[in-house]
C-alpha positions in Angstrom: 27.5 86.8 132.8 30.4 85.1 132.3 33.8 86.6 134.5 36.1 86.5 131.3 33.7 88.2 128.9 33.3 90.7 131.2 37.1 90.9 131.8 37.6 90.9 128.7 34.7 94.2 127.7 36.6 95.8 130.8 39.9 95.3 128.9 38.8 96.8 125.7 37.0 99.3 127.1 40.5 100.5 129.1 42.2 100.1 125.5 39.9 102.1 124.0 39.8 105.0 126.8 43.6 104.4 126.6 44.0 105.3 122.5 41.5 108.0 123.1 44.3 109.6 125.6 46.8 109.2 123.1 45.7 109.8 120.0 45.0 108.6 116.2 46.3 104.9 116.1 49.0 102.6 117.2 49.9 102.6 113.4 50.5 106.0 113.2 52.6 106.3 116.5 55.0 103.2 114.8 55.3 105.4 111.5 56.3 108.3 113.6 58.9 106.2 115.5 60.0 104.9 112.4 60.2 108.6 110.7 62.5 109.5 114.2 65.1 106.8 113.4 65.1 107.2 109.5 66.0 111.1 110.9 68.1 110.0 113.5 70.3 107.3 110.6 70.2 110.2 108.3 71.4 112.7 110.9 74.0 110.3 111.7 75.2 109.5 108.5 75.6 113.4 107.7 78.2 114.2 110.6 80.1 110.9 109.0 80.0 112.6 106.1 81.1 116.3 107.3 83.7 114.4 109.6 85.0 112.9 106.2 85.2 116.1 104.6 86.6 118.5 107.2 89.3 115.9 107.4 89.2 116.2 103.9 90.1 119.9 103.9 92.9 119.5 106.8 94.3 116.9 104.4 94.4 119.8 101.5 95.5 122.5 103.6 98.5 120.6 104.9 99.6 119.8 100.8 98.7 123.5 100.0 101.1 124.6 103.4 103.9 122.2 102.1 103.7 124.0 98.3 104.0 127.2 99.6 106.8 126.7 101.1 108.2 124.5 98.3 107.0 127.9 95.9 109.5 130.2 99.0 112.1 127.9 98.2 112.3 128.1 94.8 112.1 131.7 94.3 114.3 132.4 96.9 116.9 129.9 95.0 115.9 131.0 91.9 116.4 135.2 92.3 119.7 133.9 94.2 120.7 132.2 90.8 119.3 135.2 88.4 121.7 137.9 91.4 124.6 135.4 90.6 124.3 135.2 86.8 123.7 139.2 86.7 126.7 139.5 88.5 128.7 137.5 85.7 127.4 138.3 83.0 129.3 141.2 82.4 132.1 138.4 82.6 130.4 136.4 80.0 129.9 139.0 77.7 133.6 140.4 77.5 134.5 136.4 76.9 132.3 136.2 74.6 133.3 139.8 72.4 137.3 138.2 72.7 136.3 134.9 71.3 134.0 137.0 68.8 137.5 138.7 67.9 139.5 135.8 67.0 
């Protein structure tokens, strides 16, 4: 017998014993790998996307903050204003009943 061929039935026979141990096929090992970074891009691009929108939401929560307060403001300014023109109206109506007499 020739020392390669018999190398070589040694070798397959080890590759063989070998794909017993680990299962099915090579092929289906590589679609599996495959399937784990297609999961692992997808998993990825998910936190991207939920890092996108929780800065998102601080983004509205900060304009929502700054309309509140702008909303404080103007109520308080405008009940001031309505307290004011309360106060003269009295003054505005007597004016108004004098030039009404003349």
């Amino acid at each position: 017998m020739d020392p390669t061929a018999d190398e070589l039935a040694q070798l397959r026979a080890e590759v063989e014993r070998l794909r017993e141990l680990v299962g099915p096929s090579e092929e289906s090992y590589e679609k599996l790998r495959l399937d784990v970074l297609g999961a692992r891009d997808a998993a990825r691009a998910a936190e991207i996307q939920a890092g996108a929108l929780r800065a998102r939401v601080l983004e509205l929560e900060v304009l929502i903050s700054g309309y509140e307060r702008d909303f404080e403001w103007f109520r308080h300014n405008f009940i001031r204003r309505l307290h004011e023109l309360k106060r003269h109206l009295p003054t505005v109506r007597s004016v108004a009943r004098r030039l009404a007499r003349r």
